[in-house]
C-alpha positions as CSV (number, residue, x, y, z in Angstrom):
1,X,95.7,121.7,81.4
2,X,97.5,119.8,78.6
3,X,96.0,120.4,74.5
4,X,93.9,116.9,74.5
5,X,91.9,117.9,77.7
6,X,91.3,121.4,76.1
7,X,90.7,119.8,72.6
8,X,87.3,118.0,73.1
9,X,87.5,116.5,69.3
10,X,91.0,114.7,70.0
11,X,88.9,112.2,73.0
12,X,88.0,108.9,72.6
13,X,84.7,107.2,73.2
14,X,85.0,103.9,73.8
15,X,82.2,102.0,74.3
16,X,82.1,97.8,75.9
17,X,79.6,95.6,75.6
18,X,78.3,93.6,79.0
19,X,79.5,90.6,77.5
20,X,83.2,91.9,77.0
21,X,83.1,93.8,80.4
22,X,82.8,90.2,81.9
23,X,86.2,89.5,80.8
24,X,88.0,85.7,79.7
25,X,90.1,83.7,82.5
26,X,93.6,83.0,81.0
27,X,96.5,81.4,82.5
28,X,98.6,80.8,79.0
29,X,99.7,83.1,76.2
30,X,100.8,82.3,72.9
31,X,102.6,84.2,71.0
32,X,103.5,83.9,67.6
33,X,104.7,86.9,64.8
34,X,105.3,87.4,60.8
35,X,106.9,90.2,59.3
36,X,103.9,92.3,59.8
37,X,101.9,91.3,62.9
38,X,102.1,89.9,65.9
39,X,99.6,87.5,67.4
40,X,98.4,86.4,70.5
41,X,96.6,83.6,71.1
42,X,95.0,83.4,75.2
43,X,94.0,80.3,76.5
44,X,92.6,78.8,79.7
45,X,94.3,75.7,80.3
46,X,92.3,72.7,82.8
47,X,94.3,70.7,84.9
48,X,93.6,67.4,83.8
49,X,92.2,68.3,80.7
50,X,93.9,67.1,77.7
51,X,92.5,69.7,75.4
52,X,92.1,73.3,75.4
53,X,90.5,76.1,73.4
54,X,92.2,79.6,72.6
55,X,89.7,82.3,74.2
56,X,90.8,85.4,73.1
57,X,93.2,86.4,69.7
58,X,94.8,89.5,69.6
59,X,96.6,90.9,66.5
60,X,99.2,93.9,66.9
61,X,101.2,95.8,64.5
62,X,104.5,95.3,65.5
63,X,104.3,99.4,66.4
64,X,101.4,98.7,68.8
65,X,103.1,95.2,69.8
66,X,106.0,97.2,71.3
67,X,103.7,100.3,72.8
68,X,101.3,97.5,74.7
69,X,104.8,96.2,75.6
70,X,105.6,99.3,77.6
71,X,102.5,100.0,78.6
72,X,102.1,96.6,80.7
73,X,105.9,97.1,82.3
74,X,105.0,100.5,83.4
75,X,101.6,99.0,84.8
76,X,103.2,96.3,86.6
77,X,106.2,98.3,87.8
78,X,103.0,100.5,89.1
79,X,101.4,97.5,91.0
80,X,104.6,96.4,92.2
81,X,105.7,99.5,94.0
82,X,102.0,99.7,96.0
83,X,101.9,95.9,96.8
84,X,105.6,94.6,96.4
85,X,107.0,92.6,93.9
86,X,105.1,89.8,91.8
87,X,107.2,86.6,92.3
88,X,108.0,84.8,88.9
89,X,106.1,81.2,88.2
90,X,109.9,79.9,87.9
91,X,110.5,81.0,91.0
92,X,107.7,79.1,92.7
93,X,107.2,75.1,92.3
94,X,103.5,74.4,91.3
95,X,102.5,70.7,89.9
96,X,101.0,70.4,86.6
97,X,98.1,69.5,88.3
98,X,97.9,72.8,90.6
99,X,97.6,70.4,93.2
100,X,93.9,69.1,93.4
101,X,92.9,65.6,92.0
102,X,93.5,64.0,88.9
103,X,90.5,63.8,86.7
104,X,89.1,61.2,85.8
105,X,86.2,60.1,83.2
């Protein structure tokens, strides 16, 4: 047993509200960075919608910027060793318009 799970006074409650837990669809990350933060913006972009709004903003420390970093390779080197390997959107050729109709107004 390691010293955190002996050590009940070094766990974290973390708590998530119903609306949160629900989640926000995005297929597009921005990401932009000063000297002391880095910020992403997530958006879900429409086909055939000439406008889009941001749904999420996250702002890192350039210290957690680089440990959420390693934590997501190590997650998807996880994922990719029980269900093979995730094939790059370079790799693939999708339309702009993810292949349904144009919209119209």
């Amino acid at each position: 047993m390691d010293e955190q799970q002996m050590n009940p006074q070094n766990q974290l409650n973390i708590e998530i509200t119903e609306e949160v837990a629900e989640g926000e669809y995005a297929n597009l990350a921005i990401i932009t960075h000063s000297h002391a933060e880095f910020v992403i913006d997530f958006v879900n972009v429409m086909p055939g919608t000439p406008k889009s709004k941001v749904k999420s903003r996250i702002i890192f420390t350039p210290q957690h910027a680089k440990r959420f970093m390693k934590a997501l390779t190590e997650n998807i080197q996880r994922f990719e060793a029980a269900n093979g390997s995730i094939r790059d959107l370079e790799e693939m050729a999708i339309p702009m318009n993810f292949g349904g109709p144009t919209a119209q107004a």
